[in-house]
Backbone as a chain_set.jsonl record, in Angstrom:
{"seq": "XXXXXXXXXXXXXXXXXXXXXXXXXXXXXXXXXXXXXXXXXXXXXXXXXXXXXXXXXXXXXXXXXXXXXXXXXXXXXXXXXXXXXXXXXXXXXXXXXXXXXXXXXXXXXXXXXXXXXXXXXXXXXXXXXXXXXXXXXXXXXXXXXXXXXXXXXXXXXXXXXXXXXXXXXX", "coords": {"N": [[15.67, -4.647, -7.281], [18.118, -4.833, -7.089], [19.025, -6.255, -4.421], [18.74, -8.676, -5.349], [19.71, -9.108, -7.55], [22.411, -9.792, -6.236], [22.288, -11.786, -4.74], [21.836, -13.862, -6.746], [19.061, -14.023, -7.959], [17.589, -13.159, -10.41], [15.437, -10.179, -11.49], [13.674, -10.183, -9.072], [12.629, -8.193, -6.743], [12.603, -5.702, -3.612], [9.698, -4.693, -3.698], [8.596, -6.879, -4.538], [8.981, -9.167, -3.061], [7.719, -8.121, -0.719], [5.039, -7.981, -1.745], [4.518, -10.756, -1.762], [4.816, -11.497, 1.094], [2.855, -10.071, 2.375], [0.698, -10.944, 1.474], [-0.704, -12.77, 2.323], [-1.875, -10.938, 4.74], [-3.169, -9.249, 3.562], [-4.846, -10.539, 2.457], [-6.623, -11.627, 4.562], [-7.146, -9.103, 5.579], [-9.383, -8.352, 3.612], [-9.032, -7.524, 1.057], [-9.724, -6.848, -2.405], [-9.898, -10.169, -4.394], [-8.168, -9.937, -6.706], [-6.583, -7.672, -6.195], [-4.502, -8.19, -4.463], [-1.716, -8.833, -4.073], [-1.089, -6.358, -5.029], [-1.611, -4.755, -3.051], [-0.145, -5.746, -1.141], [1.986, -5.022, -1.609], [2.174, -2.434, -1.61], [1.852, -1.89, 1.193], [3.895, -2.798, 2.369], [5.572, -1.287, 0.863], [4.796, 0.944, 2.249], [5.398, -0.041, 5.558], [8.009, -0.276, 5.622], [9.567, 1.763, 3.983], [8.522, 4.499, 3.606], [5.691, 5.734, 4.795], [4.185, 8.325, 3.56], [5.065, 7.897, 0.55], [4.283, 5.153, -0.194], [1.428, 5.5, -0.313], [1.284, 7.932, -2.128], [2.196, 5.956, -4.284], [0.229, 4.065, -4.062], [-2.215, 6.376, -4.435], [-1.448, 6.807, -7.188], [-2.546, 4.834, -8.598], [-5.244, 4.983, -7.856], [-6.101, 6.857, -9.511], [-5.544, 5.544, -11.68], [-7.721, 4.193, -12.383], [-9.801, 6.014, -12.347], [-9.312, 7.866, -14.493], [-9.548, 5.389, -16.466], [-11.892, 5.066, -16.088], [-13.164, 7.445, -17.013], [-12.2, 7.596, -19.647], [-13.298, 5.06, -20.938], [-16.063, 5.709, -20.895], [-16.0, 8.722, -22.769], [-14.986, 7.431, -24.946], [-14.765, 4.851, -27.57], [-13.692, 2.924, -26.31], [-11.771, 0.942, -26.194], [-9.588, -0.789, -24.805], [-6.316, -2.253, -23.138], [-4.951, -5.141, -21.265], [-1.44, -5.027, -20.605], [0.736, -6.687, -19.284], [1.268, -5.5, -16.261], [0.462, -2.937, -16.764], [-1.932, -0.886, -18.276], [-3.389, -0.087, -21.273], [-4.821, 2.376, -23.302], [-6.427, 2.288, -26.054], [-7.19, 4.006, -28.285], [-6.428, 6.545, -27.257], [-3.549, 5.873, -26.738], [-2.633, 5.626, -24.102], [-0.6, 4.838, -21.29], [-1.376, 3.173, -18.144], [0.236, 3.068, -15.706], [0.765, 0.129, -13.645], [-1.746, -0.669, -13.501], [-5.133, -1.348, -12.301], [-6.763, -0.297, -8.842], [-9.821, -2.126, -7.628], [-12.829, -0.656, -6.398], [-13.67, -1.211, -4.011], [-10.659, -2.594, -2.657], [-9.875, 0.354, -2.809], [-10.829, 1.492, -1.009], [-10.669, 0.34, 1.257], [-7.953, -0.107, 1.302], [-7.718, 3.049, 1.928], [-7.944, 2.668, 4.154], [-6.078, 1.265, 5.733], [-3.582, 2.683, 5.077], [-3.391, 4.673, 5.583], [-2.357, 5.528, 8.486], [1.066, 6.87, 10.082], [2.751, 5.58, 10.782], [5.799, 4.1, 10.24], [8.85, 2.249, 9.8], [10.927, 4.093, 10.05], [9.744, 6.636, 11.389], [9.88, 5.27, 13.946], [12.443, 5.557, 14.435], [12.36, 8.097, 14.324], [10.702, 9.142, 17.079], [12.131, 7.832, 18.981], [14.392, 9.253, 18.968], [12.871, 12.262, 19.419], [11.992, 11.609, 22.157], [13.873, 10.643, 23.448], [15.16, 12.976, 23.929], [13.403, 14.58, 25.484], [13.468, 13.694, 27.645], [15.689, 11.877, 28.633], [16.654, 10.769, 30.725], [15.121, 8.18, 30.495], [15.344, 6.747, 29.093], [15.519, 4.143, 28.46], [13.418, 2.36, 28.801], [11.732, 4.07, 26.841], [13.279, 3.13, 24.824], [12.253, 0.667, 24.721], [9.518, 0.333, 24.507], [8.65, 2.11, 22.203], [8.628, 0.686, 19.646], [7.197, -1.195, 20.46], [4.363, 0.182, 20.695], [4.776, 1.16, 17.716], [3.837, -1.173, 16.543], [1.418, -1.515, 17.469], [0.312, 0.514, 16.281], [-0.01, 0.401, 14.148], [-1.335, -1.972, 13.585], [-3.811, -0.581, 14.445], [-4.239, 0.402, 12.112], [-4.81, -1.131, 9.766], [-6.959, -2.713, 11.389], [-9.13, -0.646, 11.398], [-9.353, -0.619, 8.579], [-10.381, -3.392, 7.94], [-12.714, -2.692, 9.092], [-13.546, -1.338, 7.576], [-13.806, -2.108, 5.409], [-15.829, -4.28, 5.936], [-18.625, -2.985, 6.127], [-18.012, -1.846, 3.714], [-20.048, -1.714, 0.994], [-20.677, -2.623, -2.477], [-22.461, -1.888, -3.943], [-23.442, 0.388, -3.021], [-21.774, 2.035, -3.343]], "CA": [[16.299, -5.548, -8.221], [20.013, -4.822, -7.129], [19.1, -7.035, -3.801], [18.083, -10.255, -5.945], [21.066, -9.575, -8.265], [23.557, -9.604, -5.717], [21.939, -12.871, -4.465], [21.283, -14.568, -7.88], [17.774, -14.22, -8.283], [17.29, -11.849, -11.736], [13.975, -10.261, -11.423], [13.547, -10.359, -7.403], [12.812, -6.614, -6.16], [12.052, -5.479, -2.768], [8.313, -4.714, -3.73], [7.808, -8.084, -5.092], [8.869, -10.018, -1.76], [6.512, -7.746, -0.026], [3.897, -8.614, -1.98], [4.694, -12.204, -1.143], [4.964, -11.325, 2.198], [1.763, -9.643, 2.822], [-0.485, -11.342, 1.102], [-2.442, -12.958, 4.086], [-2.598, -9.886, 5.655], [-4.266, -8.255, 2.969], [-6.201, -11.33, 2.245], [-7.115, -11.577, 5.95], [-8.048, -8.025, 6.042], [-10.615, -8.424, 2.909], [-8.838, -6.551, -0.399], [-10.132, -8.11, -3.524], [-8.687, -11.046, -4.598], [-7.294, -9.238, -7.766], [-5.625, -6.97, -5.693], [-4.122, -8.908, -3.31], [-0.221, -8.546, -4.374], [-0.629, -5.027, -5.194], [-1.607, -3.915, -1.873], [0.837, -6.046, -0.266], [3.428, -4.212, -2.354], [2.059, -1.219, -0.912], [2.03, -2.618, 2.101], [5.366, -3.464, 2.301], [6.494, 0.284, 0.775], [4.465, 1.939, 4.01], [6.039, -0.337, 6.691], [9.344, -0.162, 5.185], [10.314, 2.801, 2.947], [7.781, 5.766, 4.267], [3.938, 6.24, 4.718], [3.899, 8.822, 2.309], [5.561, 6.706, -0.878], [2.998, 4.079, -0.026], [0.419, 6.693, 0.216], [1.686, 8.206, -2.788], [1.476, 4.912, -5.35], [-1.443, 4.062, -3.548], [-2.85, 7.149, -5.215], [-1.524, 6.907, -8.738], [-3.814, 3.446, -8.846], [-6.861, 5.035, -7.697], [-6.302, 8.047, -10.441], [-5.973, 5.129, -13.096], [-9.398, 3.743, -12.325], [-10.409, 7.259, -12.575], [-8.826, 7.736, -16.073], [-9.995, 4.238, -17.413], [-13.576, 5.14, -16.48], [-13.591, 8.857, -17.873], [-11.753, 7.055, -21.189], [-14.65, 4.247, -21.284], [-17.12, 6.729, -20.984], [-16.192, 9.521, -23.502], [-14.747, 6.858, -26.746], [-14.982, 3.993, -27.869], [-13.798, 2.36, -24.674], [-11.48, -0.191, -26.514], [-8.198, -0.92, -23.705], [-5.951, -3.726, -22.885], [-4.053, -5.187, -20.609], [0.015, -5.504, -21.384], [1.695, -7.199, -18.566], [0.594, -4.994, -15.096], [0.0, -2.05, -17.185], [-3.463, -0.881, -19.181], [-2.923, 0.777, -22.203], [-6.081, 3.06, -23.639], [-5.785, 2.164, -27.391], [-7.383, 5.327, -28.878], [-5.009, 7.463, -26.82], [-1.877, 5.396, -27.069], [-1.979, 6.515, -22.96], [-0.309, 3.837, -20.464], [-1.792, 3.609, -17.333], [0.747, 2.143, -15.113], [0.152, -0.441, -12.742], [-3.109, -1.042, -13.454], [-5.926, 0.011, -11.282], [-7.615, -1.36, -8.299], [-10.957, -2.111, -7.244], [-13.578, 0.606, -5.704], [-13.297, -1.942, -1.983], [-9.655, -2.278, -2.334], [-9.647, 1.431, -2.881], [-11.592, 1.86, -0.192], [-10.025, -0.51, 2.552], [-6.467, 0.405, 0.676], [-7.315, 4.13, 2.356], [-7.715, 3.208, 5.868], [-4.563, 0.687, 5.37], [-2.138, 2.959, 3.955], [-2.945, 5.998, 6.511], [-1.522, 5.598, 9.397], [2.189, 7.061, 9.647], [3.899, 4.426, 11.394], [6.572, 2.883, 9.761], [10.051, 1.745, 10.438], [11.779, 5.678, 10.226], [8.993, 7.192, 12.739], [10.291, 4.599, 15.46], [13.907, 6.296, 14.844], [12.004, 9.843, 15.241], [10.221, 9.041, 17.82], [12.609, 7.577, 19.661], [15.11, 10.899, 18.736], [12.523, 13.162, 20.067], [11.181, 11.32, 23.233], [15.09, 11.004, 24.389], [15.772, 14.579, 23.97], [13.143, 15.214, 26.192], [13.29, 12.6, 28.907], [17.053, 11.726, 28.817], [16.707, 9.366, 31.814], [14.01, 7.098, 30.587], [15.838, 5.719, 27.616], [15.901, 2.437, 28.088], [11.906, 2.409, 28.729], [11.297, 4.696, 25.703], [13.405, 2.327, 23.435], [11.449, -0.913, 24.827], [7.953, 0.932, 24.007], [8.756, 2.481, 21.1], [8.1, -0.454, 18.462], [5.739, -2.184, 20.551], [3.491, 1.397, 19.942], [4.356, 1.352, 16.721], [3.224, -2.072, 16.022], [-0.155, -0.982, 17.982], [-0.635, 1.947, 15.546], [0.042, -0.576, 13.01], [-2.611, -2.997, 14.017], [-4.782, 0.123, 14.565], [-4.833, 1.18, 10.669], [-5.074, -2.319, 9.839], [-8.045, -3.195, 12.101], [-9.523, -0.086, 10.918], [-9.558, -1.383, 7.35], [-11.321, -4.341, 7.924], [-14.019, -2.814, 9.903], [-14.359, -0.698, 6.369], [-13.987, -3.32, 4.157], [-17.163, -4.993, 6.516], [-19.128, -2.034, 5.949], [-18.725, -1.363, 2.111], [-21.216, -2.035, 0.187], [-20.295, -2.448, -3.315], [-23.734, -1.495, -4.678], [-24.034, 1.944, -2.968], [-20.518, 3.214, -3.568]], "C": [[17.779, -5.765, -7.877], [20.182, -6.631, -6.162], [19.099, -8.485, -4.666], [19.408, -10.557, -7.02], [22.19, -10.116, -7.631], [23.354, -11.273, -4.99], [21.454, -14.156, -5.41], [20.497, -14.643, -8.16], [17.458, -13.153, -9.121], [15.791, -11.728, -11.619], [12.784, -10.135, -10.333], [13.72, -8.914, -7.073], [12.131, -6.956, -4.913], [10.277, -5.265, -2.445], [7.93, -6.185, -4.002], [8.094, -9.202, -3.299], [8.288, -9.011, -0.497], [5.011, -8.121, -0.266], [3.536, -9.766, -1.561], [4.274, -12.408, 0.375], [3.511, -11.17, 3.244], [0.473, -9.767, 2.54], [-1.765, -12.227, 1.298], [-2.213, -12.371, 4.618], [-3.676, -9.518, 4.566], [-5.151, -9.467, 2.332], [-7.049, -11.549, 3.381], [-8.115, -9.971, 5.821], [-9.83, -7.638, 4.615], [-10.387, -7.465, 1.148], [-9.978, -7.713, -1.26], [-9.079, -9.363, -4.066], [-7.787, -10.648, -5.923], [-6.335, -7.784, -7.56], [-4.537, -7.109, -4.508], [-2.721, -8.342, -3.473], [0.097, -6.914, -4.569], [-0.631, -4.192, -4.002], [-0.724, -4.351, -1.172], [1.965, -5.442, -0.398], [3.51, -2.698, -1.267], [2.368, -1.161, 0.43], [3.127, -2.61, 2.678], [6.141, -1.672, 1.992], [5.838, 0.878, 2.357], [4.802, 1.461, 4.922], [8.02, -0.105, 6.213], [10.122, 0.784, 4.73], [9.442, 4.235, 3.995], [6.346, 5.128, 4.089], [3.747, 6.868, 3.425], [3.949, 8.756, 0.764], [4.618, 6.246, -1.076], [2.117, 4.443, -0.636], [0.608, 7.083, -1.57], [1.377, 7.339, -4.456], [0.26, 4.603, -5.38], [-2.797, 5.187, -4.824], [-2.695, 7.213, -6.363], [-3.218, 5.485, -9.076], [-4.449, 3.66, -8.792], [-6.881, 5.991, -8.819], [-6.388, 6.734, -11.879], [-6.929, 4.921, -12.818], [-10.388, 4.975, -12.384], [-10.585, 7.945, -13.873], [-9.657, 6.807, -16.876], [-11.198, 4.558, -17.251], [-13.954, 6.069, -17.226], [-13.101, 8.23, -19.474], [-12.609, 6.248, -21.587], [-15.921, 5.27, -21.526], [-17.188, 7.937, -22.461], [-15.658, 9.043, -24.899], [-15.083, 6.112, -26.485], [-14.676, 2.622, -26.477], [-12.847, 0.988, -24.863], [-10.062, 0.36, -25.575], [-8.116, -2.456, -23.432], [-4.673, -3.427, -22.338], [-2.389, -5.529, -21.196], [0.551, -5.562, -19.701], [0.724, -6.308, -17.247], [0.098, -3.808, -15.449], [-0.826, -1.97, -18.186], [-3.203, 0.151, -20.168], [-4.773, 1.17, -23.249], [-5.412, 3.001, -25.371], [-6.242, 3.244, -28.256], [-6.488, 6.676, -28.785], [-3.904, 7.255, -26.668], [-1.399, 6.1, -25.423], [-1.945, 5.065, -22.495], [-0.955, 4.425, -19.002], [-1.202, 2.628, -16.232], [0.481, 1.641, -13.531], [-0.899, -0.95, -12.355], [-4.094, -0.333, -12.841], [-6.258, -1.037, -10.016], [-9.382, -1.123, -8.168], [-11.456, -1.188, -6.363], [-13.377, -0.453, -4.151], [-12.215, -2.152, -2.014], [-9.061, -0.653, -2.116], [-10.002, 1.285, -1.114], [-10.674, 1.586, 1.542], [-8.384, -0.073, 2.382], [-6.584, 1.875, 1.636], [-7.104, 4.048, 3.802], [-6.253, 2.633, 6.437], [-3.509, 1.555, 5.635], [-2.304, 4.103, 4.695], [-2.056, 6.576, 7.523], [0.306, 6.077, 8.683], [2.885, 6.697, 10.737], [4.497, 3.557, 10.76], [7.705, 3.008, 10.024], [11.234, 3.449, 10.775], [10.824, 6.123, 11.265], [9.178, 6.534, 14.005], [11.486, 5.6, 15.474], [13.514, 7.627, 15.138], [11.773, 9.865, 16.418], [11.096, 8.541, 19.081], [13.767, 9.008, 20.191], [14.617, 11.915, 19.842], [12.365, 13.022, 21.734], [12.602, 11.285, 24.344], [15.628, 12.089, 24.485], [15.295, 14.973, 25.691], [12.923, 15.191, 27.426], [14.559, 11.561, 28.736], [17.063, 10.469, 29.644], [15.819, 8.351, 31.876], [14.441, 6.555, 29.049], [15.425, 4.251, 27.382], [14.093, 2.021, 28.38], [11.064, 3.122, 27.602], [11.882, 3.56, 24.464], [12.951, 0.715, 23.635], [10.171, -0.658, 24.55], [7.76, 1.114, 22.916], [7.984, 1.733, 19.875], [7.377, -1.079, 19.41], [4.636, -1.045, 20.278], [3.55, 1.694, 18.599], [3.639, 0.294, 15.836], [1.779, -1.94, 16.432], [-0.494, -0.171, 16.881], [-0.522, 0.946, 14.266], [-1.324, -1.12, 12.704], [-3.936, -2.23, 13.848], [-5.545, 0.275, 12.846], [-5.245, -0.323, 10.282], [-6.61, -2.696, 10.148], [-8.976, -2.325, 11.736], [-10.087, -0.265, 9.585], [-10.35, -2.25, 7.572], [-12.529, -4.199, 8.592], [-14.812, -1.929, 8.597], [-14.524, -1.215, 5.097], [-15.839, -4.143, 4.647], [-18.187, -4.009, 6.137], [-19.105, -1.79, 4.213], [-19.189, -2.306, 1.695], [-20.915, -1.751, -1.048], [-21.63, -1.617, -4.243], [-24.079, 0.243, -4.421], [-22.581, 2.828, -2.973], [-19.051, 2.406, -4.36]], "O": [[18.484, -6.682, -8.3], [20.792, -7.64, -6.515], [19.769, -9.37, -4.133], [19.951, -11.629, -7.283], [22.955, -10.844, -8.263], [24.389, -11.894, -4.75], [20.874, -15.163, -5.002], [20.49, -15.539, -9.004], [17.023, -12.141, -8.571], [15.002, -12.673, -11.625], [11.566, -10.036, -10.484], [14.844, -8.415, -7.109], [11.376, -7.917, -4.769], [9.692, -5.543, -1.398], [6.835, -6.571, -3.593], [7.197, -9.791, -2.695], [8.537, -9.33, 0.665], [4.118, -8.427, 0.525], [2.439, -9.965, -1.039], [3.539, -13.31, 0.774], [3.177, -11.745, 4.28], [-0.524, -9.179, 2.958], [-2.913, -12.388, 0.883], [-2.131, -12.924, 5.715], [-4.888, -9.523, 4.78], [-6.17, -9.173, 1.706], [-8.255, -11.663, 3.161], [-9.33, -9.806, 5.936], [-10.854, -6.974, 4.77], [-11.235, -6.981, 0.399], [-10.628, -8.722, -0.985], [-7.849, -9.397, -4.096], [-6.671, -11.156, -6.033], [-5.68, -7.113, -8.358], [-3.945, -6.24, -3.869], [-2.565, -7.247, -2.934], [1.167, -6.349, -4.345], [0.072, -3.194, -3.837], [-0.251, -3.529, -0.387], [2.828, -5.308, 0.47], [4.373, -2.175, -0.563], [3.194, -0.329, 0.807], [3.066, -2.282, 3.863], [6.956, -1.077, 2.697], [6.507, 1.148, 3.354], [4.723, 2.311, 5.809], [8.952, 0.273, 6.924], [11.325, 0.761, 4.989], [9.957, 4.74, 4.993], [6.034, 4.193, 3.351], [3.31, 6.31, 2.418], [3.208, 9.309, -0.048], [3.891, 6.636, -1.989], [1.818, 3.797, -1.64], [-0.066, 6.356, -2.3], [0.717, 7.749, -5.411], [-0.593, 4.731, -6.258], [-3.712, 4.869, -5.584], [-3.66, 7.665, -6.98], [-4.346, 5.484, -9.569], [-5.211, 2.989, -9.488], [-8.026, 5.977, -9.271], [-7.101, 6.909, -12.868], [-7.505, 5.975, -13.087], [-11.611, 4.852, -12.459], [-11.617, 8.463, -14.3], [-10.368, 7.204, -17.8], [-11.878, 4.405, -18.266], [-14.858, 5.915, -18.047], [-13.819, 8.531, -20.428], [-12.952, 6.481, -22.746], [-16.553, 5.319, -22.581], [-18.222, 8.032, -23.122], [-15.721, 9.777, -25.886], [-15.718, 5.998, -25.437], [-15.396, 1.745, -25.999], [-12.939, 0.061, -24.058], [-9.592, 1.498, -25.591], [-8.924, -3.384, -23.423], [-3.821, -2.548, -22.465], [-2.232, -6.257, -22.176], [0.714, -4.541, -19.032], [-0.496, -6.466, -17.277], [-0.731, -3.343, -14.667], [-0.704, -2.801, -19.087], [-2.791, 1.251, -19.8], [-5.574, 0.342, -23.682], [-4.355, 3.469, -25.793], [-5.45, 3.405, -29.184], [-6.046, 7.47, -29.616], [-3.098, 8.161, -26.46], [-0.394, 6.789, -25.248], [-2.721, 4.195, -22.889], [-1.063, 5.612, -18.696], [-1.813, 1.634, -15.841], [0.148, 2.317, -12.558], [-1.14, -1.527, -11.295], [-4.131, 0.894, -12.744], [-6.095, -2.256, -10.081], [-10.01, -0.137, -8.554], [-10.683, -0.793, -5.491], [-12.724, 0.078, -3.252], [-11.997, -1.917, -0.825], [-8.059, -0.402, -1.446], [-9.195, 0.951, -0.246], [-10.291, 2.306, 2.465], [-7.716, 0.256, 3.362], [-5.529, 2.056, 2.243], [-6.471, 4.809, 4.534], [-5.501, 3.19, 7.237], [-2.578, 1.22, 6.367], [-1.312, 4.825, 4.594], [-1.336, 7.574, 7.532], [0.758, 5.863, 7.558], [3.515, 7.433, 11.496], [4.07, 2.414, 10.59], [7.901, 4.057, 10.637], [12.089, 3.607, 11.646], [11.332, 5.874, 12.358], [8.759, 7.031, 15.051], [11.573, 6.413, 16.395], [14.087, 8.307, 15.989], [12.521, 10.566, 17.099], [10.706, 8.888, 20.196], [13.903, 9.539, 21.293], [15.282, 12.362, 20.777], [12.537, 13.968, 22.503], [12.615, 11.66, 25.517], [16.647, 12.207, 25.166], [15.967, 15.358, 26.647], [12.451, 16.035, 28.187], [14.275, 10.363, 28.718], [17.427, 9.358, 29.259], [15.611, 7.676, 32.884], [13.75, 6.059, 28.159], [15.13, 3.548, 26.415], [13.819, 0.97, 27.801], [9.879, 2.834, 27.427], [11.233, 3.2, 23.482], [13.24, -0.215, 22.882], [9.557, -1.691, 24.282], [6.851, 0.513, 22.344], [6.971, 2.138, 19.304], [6.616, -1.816, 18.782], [3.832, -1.456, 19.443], [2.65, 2.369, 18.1], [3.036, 0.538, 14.791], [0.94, -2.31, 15.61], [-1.673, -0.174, 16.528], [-1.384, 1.115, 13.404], [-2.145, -0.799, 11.846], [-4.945, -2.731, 13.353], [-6.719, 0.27, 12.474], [-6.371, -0.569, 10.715], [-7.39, -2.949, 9.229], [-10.041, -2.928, 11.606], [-11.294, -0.069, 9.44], [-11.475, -1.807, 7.345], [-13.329, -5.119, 8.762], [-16.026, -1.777, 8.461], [-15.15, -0.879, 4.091], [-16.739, -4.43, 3.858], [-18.952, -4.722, 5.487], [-20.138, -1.579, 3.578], [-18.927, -3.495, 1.879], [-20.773, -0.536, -1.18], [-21.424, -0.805, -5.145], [-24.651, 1.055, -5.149], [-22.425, 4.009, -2.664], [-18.043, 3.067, -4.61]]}, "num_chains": 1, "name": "protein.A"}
């Protein structure tokens, strides 16, 4: 939000112009279409911020859909949406962010694994000149093109498990 203030746009966060951003990839790679923006968000935190963040939200979302079903299941089952967050009206519990879908889950895990994002080039680069001093300038022209490969990899991975689920048997 600071970025969008400082540029006049009230309301403009870094997650939200990821979402924007990435939302023909992750429509390319096969999310649901009601999760489209949220994974791009994610998306966007694991190339940008860390893996494990990503990784991290990633997992609160699959625990609400875990919540909202055990809460449908054992009351009355009455919940509603308020803005991106689901609020369980018997338990007065918020369940932020919503949830996603069992094939965005799904395709969301092979996505969001990999741990290549923009800080593991600066490690990687750190370590590989420690240990090979005289090949700098060939380690820092590789570097990000391997990490855009491992990129591509989790990525391409996803969509071969998005092709594969089967909504009916899992």
């Amino acid at each position: 939000m600071w970025f969008g203030a400082r540029v006049g746009f009230q309301g403009v966060s870094f997650t939200l112009l990821c979402s924007y951003l990435f939302y023909p990839l992750t429509y390319l790679m096969g999310f649901s279409s009601s999760d489209l923006f949220k994974m791009g968000e994610l998306l966007g935190i694991k190339i940008f911020a860390n893996s494990f963040v990503g990784f991290r939200e990633f997992g609160k979302l699959v625990l609400n859909r875990v919540d909202l079903e055990e809460y449908v299941t054992s009351s009355n089952g009455s919940w509603h949406w308020e803005g991106a967050d689901i609020i369980l009206d018997s338990t007065n519990k918020t369940l932020h962010g919503g949830i996603l879908t069992k094939r965005s889950e799904v395709i969301g895990t092979y996505a969001l694994c990999g741990l290549n994002h923009l800080g593991a080039v600066g490690v990687t680069m750190g370590i590989l000149n420690t240990l090979a001093p005289s090949r700098k300038d060939v380690i820092s022209k590789y570097v990000v093109r391997a990490n855009i490969a491992g990129q591509m990899a989790c990525f391409m991975t996803a969509c071969i498990a998005g092709m594969l689920f089967n909504q009916d048997s899992g």
